[in-house]
C-alpha positions as CSV (number, residue, x, y, z in Angstrom):
1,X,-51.7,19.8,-64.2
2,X,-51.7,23.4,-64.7
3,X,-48.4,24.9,-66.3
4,X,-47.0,26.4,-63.3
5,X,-47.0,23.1,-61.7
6,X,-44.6,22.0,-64.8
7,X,-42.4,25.2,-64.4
8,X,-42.3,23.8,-60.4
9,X,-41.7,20.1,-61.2
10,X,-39.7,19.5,-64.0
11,X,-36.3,21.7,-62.5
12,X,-37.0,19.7,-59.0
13,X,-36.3,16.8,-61.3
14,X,-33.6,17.6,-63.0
15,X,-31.8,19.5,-59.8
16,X,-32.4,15.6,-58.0
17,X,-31.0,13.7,-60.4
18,X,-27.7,15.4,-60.8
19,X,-26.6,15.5,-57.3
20,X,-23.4,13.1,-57.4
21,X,-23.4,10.1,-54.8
22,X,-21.1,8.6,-53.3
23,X,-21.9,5.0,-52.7
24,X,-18.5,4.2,-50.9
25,X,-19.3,6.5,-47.5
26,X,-23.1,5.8,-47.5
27,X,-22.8,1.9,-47.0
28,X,-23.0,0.4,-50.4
29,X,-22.6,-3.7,-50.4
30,X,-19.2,-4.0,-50.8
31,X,-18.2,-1.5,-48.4
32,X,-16.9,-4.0,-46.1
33,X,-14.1,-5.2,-48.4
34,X,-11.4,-4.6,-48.9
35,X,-10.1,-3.3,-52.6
36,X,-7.4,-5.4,-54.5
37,X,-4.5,-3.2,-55.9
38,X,-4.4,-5.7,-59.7
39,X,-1.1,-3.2,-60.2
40,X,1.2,-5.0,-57.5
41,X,2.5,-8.2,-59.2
42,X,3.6,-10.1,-56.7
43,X,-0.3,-10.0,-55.1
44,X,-1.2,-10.8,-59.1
45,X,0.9,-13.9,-58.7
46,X,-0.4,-15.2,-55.7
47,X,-4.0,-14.5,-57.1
48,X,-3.2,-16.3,-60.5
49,X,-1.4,-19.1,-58.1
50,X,-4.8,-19.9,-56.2
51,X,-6.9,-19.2,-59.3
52,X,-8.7,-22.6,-60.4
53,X,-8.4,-23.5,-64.3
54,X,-11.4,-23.3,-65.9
55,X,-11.3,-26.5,-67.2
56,X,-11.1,-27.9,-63.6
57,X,-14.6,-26.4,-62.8
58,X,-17.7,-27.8,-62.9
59,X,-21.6,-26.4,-64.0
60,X,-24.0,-27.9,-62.5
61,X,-27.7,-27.0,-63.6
62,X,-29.6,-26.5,-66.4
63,X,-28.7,-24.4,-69.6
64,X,-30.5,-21.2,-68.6
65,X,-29.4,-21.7,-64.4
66,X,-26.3,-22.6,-64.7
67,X,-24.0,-22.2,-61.2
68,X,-20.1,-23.1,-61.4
69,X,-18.6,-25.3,-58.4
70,X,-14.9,-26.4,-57.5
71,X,-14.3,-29.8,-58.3
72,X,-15.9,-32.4,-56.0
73,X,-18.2,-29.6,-54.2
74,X,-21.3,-28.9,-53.7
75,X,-20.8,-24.9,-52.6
76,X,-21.0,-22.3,-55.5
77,X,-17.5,-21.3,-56.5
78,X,-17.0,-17.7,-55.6
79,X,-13.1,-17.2,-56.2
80,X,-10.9,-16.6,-59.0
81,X,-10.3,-18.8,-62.3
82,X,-7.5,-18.8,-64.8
83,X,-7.7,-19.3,-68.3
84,X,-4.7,-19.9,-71.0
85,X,-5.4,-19.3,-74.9
């Protein structure tokens, strides 16, 4: 590659990598729900009052692959836990 085609390249890359995105408008995966306000305690109440105790939930899998399920089920566990200290 010649020199001018550095001079040529090398801005185009920087100029592309420092436009600013915004993932929320353009579709991004979790664009379809719907965000949890964690500063309204009366919705932190009812979250902590369906959250499962972590000592209620089960792994099931080897070390390395381990997936957590709700007691007596066979359908990975995709909701909120609590846990005291």
């Amino acid at each position: 590659m010649s020199i001018r085609s550095y001079f040529t390249f090398i801005p185009l890359f920087l100029l592309g990598c420092a436009v600013d995105v915004d993932y929320d408008t353009l579709g991004s995966i979790d664009a379809g729900i719907q965000r949890i306000d964690l500063d309204d305690l009366g919705l932190r109440k009812q979250i902590i009052a369906q959250a499962i105790d972590d000592d209620k939930l089960e792994s099931k899998g080897d070390c390395c692959n381990e997936i957590i399920h709700a007691p007596q089920d066979d359908v990975p566990y995709t909701g909120w836990m609590k846990s005291t200290y």
